[in-house]
KOLLUMKE-417636 format. One line per 10 residues: number of its first residue (from 1); for each residue y, x, z of C-alpha. Coordinates in Angstrom, 2 decimals, padded with zeros to 5 digits, always signed. Example, Ala and Ser with C-alpha at 12.3 -4.5 7.8 and 13.67 -1.06 7.14 Angstrom:
1	-004.50,+012.30,+007.80 | -001.06,+013.67,+007.14 .
//
This chain:
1	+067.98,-002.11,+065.54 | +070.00,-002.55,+068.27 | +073.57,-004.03,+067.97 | +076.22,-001.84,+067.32 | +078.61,-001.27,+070.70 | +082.19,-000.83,+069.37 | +083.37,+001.55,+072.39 | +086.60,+003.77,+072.25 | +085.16,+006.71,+070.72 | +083.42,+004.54,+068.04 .
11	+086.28,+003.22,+067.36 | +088.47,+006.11,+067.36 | +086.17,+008.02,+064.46 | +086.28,+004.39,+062.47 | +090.21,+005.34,+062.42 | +089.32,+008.89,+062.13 | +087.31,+008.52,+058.53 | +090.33,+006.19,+057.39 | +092.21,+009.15,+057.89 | +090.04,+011.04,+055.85 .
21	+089.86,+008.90,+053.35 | +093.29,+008.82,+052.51 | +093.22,+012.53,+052.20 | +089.95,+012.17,+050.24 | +092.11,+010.07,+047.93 | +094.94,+012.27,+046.89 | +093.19,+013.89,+044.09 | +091.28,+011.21,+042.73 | +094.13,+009.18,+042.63 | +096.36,+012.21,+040.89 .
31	+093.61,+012.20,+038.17 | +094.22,+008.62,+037.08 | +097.56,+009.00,+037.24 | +097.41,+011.54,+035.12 | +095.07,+010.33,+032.75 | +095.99,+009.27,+029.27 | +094.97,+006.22,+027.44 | +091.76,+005.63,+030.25 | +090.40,+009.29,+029.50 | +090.13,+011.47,+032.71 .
41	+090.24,+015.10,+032.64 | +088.26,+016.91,+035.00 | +087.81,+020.85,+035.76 | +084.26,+021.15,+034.80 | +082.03,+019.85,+032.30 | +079.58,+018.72,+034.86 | +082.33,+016.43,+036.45 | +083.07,+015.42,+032.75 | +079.38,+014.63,+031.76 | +078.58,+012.14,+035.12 .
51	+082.25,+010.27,+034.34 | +081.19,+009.97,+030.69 | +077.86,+008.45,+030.93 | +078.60,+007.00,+033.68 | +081.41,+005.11,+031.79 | +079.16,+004.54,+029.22 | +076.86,+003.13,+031.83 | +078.97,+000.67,+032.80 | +080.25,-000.63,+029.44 | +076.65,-000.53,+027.36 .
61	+073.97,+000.09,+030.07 | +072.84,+003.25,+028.27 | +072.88,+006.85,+028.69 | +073.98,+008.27,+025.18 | +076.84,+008.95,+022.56 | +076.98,+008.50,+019.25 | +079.61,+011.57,+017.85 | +082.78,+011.38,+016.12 | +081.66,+011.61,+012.79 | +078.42,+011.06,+010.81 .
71	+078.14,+014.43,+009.64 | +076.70,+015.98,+012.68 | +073.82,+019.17,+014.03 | +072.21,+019.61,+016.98 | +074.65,+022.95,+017.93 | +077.63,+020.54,+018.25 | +078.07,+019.61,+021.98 | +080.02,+020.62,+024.92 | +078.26,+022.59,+028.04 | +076.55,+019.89,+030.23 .
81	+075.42,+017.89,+027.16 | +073.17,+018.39,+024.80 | +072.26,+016.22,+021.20 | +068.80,+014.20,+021.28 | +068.29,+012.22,+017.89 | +071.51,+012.70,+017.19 | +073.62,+011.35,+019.96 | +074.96,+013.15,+023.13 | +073.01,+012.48,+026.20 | +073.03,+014.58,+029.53 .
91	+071.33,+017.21,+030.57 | +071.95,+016.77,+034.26 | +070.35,+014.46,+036.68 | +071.17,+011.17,+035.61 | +070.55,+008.75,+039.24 | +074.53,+009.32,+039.90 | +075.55,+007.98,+035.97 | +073.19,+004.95,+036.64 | +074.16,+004.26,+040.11 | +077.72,+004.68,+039.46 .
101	+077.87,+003.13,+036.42 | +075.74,+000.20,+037.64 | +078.82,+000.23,+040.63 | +081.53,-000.09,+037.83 | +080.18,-003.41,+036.15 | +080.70,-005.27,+038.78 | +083.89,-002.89,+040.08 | +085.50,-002.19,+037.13 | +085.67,+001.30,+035.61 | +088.35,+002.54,+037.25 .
111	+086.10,+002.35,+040.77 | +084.00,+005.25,+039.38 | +086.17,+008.12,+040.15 | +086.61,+006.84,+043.95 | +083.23,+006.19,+044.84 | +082.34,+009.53,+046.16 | +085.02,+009.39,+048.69 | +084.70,+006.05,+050.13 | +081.30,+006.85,+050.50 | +082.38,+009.94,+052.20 .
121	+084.40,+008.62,+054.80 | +081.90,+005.72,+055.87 | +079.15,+008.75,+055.93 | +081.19,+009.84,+058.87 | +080.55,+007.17,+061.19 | +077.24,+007.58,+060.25 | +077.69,+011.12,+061.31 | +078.66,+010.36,+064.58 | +076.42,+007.41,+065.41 | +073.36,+009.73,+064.10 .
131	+074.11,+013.06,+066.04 | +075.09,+010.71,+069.53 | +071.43,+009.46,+069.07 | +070.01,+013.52,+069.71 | +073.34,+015.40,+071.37 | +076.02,+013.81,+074.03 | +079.00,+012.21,+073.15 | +080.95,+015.23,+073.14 | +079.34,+017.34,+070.67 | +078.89,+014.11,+068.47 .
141	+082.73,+013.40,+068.46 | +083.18,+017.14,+067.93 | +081.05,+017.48,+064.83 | +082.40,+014.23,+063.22 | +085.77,+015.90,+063.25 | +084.74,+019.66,+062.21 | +082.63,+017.17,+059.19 | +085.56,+015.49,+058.11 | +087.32,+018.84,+057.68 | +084.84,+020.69,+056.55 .
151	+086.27,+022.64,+053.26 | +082.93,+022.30,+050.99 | +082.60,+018.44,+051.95 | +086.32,+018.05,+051.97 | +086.53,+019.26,+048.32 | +083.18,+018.20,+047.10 | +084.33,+014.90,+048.03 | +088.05,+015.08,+046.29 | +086.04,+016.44,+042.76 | +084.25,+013.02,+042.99 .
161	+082.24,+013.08,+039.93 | +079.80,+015.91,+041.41 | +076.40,+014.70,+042.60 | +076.26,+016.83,+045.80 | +078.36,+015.05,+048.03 | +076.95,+011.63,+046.75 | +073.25,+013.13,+048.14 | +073.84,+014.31,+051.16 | +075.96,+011.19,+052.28 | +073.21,+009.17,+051.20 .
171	+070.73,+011.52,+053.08 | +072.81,+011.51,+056.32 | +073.07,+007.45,+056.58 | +068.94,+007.69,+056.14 | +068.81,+009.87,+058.67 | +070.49,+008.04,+060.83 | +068.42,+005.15,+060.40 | +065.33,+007.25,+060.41 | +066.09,+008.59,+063.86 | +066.64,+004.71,+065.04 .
181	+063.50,+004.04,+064.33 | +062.09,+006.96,+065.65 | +064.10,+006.12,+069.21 | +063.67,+001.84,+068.89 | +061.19,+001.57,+066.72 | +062.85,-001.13,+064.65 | +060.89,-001.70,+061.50 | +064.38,-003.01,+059.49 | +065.60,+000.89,+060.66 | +062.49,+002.18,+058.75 .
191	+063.24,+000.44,+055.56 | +066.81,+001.54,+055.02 | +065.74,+004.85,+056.18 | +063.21,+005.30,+053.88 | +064.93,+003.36,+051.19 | +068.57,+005.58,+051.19 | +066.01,+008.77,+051.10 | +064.38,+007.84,+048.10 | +067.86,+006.45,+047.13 | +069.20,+010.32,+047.92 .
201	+066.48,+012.41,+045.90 | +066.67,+009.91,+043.33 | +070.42,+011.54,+042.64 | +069.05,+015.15,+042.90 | +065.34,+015.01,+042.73 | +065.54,+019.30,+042.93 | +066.21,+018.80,+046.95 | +062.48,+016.94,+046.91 | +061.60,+020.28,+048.07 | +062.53,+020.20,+051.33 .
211	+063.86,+017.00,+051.77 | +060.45,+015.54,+051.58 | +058.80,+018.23,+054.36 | +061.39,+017.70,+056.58 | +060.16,+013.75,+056.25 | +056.77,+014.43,+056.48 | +057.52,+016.96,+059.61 | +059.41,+014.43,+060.91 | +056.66,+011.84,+061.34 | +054.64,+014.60,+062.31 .
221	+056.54,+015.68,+065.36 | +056.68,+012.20,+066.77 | +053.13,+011.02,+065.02 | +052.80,+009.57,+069.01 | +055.84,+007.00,+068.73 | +055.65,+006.25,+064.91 | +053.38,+004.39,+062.71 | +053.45,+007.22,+060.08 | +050.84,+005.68,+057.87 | +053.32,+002.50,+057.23 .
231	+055.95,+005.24,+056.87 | +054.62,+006.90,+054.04 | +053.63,+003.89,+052.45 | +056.77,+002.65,+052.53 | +058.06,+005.44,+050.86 | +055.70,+005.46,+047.91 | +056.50,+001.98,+047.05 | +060.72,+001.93,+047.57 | +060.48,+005.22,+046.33 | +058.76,+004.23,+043.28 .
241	+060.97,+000.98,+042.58 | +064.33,+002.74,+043.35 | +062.97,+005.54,+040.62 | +062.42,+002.88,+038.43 | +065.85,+002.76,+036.11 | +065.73,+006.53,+035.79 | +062.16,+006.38,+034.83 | +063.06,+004.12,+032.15 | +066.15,+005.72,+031.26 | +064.84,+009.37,+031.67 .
251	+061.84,+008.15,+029.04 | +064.37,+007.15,+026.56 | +066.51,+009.81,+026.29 | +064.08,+012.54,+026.90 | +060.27,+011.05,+026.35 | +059.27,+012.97,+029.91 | +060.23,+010.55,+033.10 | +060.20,+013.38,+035.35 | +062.42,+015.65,+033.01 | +066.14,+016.40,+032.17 .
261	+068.09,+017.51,+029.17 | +068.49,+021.45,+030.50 | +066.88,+023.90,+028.42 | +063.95,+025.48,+030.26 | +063.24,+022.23,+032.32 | +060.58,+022.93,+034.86 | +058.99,+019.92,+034.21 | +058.86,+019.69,+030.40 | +057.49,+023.42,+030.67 | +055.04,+022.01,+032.88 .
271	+053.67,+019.49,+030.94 | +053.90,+021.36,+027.75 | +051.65,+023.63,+029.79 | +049.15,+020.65,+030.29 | +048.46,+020.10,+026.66 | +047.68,+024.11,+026.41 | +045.89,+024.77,+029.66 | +044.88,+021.74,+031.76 | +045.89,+020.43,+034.96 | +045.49,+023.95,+036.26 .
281	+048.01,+025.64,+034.42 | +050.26,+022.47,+035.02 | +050.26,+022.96,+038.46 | +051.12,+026.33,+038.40 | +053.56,+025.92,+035.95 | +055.40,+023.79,+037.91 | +055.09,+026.13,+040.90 | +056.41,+028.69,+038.77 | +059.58,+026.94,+037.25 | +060.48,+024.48,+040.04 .
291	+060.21,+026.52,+043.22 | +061.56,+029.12,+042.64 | +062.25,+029.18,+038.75 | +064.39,+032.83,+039.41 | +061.79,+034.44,+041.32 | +062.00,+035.82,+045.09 | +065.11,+037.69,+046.47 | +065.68,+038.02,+049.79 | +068.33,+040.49,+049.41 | +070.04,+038.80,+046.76 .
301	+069.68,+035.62,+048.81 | +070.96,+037.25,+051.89 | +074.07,+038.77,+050.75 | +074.61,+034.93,+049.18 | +074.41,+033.79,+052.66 | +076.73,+036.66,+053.65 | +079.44,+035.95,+051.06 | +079.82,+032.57,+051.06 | +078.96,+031.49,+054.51 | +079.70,+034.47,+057.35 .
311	+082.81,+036.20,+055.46 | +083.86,+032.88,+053.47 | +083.87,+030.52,+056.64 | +083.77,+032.27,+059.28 | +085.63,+030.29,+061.85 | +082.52,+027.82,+061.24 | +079.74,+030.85,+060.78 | +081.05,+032.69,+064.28 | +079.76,+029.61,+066.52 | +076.70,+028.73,+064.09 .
321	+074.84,+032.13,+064.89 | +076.01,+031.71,+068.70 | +074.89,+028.32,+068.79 | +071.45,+029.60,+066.93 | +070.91,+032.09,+069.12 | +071.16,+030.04,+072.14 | +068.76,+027.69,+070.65 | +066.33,+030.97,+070.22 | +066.53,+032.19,+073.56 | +066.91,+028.91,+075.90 .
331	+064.60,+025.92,+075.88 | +066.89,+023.11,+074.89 | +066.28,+019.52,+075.56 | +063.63,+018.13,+072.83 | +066.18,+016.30,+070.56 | +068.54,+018.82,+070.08 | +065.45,+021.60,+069.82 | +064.24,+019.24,+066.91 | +067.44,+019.09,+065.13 | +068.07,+022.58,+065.35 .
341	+064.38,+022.92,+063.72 | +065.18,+020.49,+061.05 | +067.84,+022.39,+060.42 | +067.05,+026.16,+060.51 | +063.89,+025.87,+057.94 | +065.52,+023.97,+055.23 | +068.14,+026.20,+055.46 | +066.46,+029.74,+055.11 | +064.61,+027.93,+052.54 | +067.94,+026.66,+050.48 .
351	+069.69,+030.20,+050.94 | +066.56,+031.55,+049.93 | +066.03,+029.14,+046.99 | +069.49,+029.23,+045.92 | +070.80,+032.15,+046.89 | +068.24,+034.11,+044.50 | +069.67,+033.09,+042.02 | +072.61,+035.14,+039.85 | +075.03,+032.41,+038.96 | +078.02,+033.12,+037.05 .
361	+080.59,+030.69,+036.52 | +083.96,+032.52,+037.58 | +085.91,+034.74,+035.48 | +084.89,+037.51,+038.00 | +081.40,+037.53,+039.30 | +082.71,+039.34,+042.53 | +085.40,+036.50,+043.28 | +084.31,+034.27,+046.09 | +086.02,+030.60,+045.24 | +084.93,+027.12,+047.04 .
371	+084.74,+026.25,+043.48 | +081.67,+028.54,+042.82 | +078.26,+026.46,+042.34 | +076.54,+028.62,+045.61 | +078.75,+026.80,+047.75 | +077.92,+022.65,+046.60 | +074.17,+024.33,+046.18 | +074.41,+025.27,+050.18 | +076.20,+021.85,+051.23 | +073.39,+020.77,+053.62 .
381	+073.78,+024.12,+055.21 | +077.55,+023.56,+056.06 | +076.87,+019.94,+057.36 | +073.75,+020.30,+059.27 | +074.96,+023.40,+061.09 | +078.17,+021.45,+062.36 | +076.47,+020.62,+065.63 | +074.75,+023.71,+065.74 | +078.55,+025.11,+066.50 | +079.88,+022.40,+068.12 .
391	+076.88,+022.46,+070.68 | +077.88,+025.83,+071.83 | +081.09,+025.35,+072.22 | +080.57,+022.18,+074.66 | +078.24,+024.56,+076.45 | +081.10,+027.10,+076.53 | +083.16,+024.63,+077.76 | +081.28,+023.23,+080.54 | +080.18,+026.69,+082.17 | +084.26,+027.38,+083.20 .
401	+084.96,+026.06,+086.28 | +087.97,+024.51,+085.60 | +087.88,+021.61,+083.36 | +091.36,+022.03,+082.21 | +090.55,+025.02,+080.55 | +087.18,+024.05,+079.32 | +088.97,+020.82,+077.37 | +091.81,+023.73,+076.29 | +088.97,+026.07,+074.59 | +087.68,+022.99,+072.65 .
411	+090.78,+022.13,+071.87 | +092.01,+025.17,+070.26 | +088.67,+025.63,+068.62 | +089.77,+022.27,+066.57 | +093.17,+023.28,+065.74 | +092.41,+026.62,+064.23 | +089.44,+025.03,+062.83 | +091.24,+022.84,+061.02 | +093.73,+025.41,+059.95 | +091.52,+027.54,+058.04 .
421	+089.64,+024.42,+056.77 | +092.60,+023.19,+055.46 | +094.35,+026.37,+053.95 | +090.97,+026.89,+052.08 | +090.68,+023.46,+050.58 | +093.67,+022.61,+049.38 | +095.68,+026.20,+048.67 | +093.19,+029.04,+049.25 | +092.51,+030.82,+045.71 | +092.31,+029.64,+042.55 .
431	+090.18,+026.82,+043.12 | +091.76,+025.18,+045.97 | +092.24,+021.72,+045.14 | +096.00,+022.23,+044.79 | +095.00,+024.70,+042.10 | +092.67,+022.14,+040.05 | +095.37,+020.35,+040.22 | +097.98,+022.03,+038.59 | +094.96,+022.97,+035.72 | +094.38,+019.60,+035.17 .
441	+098.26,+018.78,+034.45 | +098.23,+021.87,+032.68 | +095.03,+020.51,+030.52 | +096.76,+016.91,+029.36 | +099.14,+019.04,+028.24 | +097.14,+021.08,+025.78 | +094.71,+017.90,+024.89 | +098.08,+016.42,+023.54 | +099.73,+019.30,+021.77 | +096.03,+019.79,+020.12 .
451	+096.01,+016.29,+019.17 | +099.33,+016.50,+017.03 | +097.93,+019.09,+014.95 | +093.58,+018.92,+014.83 | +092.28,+015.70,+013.07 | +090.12,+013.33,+015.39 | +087.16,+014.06,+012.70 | +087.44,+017.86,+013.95 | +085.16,+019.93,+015.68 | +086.59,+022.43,+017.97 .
461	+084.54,+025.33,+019.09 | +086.03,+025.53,+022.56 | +084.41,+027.91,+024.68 | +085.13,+027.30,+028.46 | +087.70,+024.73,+027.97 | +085.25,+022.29,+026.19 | +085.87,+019.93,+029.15 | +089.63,+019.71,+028.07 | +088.74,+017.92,+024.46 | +085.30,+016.73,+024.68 .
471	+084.24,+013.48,+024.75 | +087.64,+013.08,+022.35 | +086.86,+015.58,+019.80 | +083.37,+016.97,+019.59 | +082.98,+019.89,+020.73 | +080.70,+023.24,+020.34 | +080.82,+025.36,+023.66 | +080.56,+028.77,+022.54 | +081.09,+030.69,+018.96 | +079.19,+033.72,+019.76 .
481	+076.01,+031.89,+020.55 | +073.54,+032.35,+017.78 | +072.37,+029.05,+016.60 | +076.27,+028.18,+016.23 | +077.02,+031.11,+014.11 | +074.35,+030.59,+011.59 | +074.89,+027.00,+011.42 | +079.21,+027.27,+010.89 | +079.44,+027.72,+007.65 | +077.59,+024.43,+007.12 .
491	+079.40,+022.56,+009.67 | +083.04,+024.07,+008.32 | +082.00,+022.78,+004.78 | +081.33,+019.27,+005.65 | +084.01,+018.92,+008.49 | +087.33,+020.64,+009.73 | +086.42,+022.96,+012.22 | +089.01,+024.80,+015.03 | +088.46,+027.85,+017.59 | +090.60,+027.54,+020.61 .
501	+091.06,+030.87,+021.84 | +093.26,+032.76,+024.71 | +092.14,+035.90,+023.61 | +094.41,+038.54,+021.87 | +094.64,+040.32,+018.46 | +092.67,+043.06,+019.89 | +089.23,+040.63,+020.22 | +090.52,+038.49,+017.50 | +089.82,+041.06,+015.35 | +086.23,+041.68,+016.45 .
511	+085.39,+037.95,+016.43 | +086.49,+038.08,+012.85 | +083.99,+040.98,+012.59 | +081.09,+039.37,+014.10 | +081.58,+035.80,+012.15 | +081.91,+037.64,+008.84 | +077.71,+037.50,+009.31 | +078.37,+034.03,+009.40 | +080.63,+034.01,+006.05 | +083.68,+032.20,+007.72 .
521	+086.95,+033.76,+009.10 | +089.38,+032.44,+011.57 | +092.99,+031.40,+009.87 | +096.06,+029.94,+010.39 | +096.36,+030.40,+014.02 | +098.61,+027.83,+016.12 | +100.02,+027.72,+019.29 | +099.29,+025.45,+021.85 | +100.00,+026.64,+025.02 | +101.29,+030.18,+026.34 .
531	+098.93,+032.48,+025.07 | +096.61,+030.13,+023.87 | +096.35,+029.83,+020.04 | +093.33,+027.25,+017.82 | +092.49,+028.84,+014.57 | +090.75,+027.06,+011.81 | +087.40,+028.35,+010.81 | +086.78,+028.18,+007.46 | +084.01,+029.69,+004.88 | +084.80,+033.05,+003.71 .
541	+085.01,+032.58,-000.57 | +082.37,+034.15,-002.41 .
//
């Protein structure tokens, strides 16, 4: 691998991702200031889960929780968590806990939450120094900037206990090494090529399915220069050792190495499959769950794509589809024909994959938010089309005659890039980052008042705000599910047991209706915040 040249424009995106870091920053660092006592309250329970274990990580090398109180049934646990023998273990994938948690022994526990965005900004040198390897210098300074903007990275990266973000950096620096190899043939490139992509689906082994193609099609394409034999091989074996502390850990919490905690997982199904029906029916059991475990639908898919790509960023979506249908109808240089290639497939196959599915985690199922799951699901297809867009507009650039003008258009292209980037990130909608924000004051706010008046020995049936009291209290996420309502009574004669509720009298009244099955009743209500009111739930008397 060739020695790193530390021109102007290298060093000019070195200060850029400084820049972005300190903007990458802001709301990690407003979480710890906020937090109380070392706890850190995040917006989602899948931010709260990684921070958890991945605390827990660091402190006891393990990947579990014992609850607050002996007394304790499989029902109680917040959303992101379920109960294995008794103690609280994820149900996500668990590479980012170990990795970060691993991180935090030797950085201390307060380097967890800023991981993601240090990370980040080094990812976009990376960036640059991969995509000035296949396009010119232009369109590779161009991206970097348009990346380090980009609303779904820039927020991704802010809410730094999501695994997304913490993939596909880890998959662009072994790209970029990949591609060095591929152009000097370096064997040292190979290794930390191969070794940060096994490193990257190690964090979200779902994206095996077309991160690993793309590898393979890869070696394929330039099977002339490369010794793909050595390749492959060299995947298998760092693969298999960098898999090796989630193996272990994944056996131990779930007694599958390939499996998580979710309900439903593919791969348990699969191999439950095996004892019934043989290697067959494993097979196609795992076809059938991990592929595409919500069936086929292109329509479904496509108005996905519509929503939260065209219409949702459309200042970056305008100059993707002109830049895609240049690459259709002219014959492009071979490196920038391969990208675009590498680039295209995965993606109809992630909007396809993804996009299928009916995913409901808004209030309203018709509001489009950056905070909706589609758009951290379609990440890759944000960053990898960045070139696509910034490739045409170089091309528009250099076809006017008069270079002025040509450097104007790009120019302007930036700034109301960067506008709309920004105004969507940090204050479009409720889920702008300045919006999480506020929430998150808002939830150390009801955490204390709750504390002055529910006993730590509690369990608080929390709905959607389990995130706010969870790993503090424990915590079951919904009261209408039925394995909670049958086992209440039990739980509210061993242990006190709250409902935190914003709903009104009206629905009150019909949640009293529906738990009288149950045999308990809602009392004493108290409020905690605005319209939000916790309620004992105790057993109805005979």
């Amino acid at each position: 691998m060739r020695a790193l040249k530390f021109d102007n424009n290298l060093v000019y995106i070195i200060l850029l991702s400084l820049l972005a870091l300190i903007v990458y920053l802001i709301f990690p660092f407003r979480q710890v200031q906020l937090a109380e006592g070392g706890r850190v309250i995040f917006n989602s329970p899948d931010e709260t889960a990684n921070f958890v274990f991945a605390n827990q990580f660091a402190k006891f090398g393990e990947l579990q929780l014992a609850p607050k109180a002996e007394y304790h049934v499989p029902e109680i646990h917040p959303r992101s968590v379920t109960v294995i023998s008794g103690n609280y273990v994820p149900t996500s994938f668990i590479g980012m806990p170990v990795l970060f948690g691993g991180i935090a022994k030797l950085a201390g526990i307060k380097s967890i939450i800023f991981l993601t965005p240090i990370l980040s900004a080094i990812t976009l040198v990376f960036f640059y120094l991969l995509l000035r390897k296949i396009f010119s210098e232009p369109i590779a300074i161009v991206s970097t900037i348009m990346l380090a903007a980009l609303p779904p990275y820039v927020y991704y990266t802010a809410r730094s206990m999501f695994h997304n973000v913490l993939f596909l950096d880890l998959l662009i620096i072994s790209l970029y090494f990949l591609v060095s190899y591929i152009k000097e043939l370096k064997l040292i490139s190979l290794f930390f090529g191969v070794l940060l992509l096994a490193a990257s689906i190690v964090i979200r082994p779902s994206e095996v399915l077309w991160v690993l193609p793309l590898f393979l099609a890869l070696l394929f394409v330039f099977k002339s220069r490369v010794r793909v034999n050595l390749a492959i091989f060299l995947f298998a074996v760092l693969g298999f050792l960098v898999y090796m502390p989630v193996f272990y850990y994944q056996t131990s919490l779930y007694e599958i190495p390939v499996a998580t905690g979710y309900p439903g997982d593919p791969i348990a199904e699969a191999v439950e499959a095996s004892h019934d029906g043989g290697i067959t029916a494993t097979a196609l059991a795992f076809i059938n769950q991990s592929i595409f475990p919500f069936g086929i639908h292109p329509k479904r898919a496509a108005l996905t794509f519509y929503h939260y790509f065209v219409d949702f960023f459309w200042w970056l979506a305008i100059p993707v589809i002109l830049g895609s249908w240049w690459f259709v109808r002219k014959q492009e240089n071979a490196a920038p024909r391969v990208y675009f290639h590498a680039w295209i497939w995965p993606s109809l196959f992630l909007i396809l994959f993804y996009g299928s599915w009916i995913i409901k985690d808004t209030v309203s199922p018709s509001l489009y938010t950056i905070g909706t799951s589609y758009v951290r699901y379609l990440l890759p297809v944000y960053v990898f089309s960045i070139p696509i867009a910034a490739f045409v507009l170089i091309k528009a650039s250099q076809v006017i005659p008069y270079r002025r003008i040509g450097t104007t258009l790009v120019i302007s292209f930036i700034m109301i890039y960067l506008t709309f980037s920004t105004i969507v990130t940090f204050t479009g909608g409720n889920e702008s980052l300045i919006s999480v924000d506020d929430a998150v004051g808002a939830f150390y706010t009801k955490a204390k008042l709750t504390r002055s008046v529910v006993e730590p020995s509690a369990v608080i049936v929390a709905e959607k705000t389990d995130k706010i009291f969870w790993p503090e209290y424990d915590v079951m996420s919904s009261i209408f599910d039925d394995a909670t309502r049958s086992s209440l009574r039990d739980i509210a004669t061993k242990r006190p047991v709250y409902y935190y509720t914003f709903l009104n009298q009206a629905d009150l009244a019909e949640v009293n209706s529906r738990l009288a099955s149950s045999t308990v009743q809602l009392v004493d209500p108290i409020n905690i915040f605005e319209n939000e009111n916790i309620y004992k739930i105790v057993p109805l008397e005979s």
